[in-house]
C-alpha positions as CSV (number, residue, x, y, z in Angstrom):
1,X,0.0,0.0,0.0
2,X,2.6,2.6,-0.5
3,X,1.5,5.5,-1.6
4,X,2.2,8.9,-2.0
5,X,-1.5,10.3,-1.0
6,X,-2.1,11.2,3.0
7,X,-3.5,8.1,5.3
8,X,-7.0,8.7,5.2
9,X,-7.2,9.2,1.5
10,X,-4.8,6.2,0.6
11,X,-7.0,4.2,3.0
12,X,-9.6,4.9,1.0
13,X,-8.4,4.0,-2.5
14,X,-10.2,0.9,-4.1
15,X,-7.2,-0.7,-3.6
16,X,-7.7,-1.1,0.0
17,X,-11.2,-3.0,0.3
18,X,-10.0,-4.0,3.8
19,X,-10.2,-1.0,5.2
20,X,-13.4,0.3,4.1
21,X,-15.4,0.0,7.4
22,X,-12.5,1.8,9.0
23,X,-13.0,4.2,6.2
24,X,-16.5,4.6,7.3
25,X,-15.6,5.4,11.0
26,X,-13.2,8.1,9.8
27,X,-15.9,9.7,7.6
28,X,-18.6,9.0,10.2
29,X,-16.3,10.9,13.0
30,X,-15.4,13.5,10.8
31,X,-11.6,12.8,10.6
32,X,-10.6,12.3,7.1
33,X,-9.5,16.1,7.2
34,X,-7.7,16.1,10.8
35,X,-5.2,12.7,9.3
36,X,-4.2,13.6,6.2
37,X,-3.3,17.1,7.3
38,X,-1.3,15.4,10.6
39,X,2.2,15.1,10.2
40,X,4.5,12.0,10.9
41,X,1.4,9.7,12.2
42,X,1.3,5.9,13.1
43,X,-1.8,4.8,12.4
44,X,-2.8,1.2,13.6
45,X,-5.5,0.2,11.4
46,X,-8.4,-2.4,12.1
47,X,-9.3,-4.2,8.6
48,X,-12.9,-5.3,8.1
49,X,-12.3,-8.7,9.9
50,X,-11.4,-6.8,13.0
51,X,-14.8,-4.4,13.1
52,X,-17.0,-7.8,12.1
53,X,-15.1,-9.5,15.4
54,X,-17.6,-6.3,17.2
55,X,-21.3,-7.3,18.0
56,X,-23.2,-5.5,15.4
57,X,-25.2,-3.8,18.0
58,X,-22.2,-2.3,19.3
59,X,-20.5,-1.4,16.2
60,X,-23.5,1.0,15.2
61,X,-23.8,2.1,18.8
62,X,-20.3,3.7,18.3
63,X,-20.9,4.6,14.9
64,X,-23.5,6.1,15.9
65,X,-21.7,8.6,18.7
66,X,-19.4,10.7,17.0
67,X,-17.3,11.6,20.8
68,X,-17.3,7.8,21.2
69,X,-16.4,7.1,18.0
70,X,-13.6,10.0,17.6
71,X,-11.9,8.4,21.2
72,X,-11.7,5.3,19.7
73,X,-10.3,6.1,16.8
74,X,-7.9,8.3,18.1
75,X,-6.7,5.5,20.5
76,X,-5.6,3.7,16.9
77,X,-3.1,7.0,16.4
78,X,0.1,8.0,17.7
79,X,2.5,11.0,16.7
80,X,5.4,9.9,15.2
81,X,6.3,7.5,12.6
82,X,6.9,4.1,14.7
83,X,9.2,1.4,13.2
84,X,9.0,-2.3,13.4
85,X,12.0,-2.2,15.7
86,X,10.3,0.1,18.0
87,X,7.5,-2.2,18.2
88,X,9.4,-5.0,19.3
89,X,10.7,-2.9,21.8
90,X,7.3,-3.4,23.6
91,X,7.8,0.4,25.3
92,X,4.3,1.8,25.5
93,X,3.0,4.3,22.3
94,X,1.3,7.1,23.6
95,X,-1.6,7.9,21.4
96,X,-3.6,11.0,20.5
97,X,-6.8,9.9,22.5
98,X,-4.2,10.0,25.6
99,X,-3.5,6.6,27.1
100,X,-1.2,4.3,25.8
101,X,-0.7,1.1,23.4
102,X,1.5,-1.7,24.4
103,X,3.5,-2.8,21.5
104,X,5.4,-6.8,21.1
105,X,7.0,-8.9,19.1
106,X,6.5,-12.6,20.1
107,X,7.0,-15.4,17.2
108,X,7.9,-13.3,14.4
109,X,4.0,-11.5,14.6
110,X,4.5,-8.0,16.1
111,X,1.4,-7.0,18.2
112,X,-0.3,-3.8,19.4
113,X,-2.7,-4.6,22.8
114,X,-2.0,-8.5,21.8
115,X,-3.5,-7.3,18.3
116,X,-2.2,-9.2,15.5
117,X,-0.4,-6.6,12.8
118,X,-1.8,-8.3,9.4
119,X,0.1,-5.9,7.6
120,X,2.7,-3.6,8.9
121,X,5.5,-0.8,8.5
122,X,3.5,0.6,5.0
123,X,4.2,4.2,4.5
124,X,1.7,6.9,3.0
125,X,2.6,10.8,2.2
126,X,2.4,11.2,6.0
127,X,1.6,8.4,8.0
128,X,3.3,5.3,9.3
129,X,0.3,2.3,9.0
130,X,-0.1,-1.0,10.7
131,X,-2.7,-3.1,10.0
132,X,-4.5,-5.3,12.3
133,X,-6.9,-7.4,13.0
134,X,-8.8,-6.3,16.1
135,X,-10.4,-2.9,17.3
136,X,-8.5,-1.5,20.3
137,X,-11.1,-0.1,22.8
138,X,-9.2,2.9,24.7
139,X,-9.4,2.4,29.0
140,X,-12.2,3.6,30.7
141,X,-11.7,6.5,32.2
């Protein structure tokens, strides 16, 4: 998926049917305009798989509550562009919603929150994407 477009435009492509109900979210939250204009992003990207693992009822709660739906999605985001090797490194990602991510490697699969990364280290215009193949739901506060 290298590309030279921003995230959330490059996540959209047709190329990138996997991505589409993350898409969605991004549109739905109104965040399409706030990631493509950010600058050196990680981005940890549930595919389709990962929003179908949600009960239906709860995904269209959430989609449904934009504040709910922007804190989650912002939990998926962290300044900087994070490399494989800092992944490994399993020291805590601090992401724009405010808490944090715990990053591994364990078996050759590199994890985020004991997330599988599907697809890892591709670069956009901007943004540093992973991937992978569950939603992260941000602490309770």
């Amino acid at each position: 998926m290298a590309s030279s477009q921003p995230v959330a435009t490059a996540s959209a492509s047709p190329a990138n049917p996997v991505l589409s109900t993350l898409v969605t979210a991004v549109e739905k939250a109104g965040l399409v305009d706030t990631l493509n204009s950010a600058s050196a992003i990680t981005v940890f990207a549930p595919d389709n798989a990962a929003f179908a693992k949600l009960p239906t009822a709860t995904l269209d709660k959430v989609l449904a509550n934009k504040a709910e739906l922007t804190k989650i999605l912002t939990y998926h985001v962290a300044a900087g562009r994070i490399t494989p090797a800092q992944l490994a490194s399993g020291t805590p990602i601090k992401t724009l919603e405010g808490a944090t991510v715990t990053p591994a490697m364990s078996g050759g699969t590199y994890t985020a929150n004991g997330a599988d990364v599907v697809c890892g280290d591709v670069q956009t215009s901007n943004a540093t994407v992973y991937i992978i193949n569950t939603v992260l739901m941000p602490p309770a506060s």
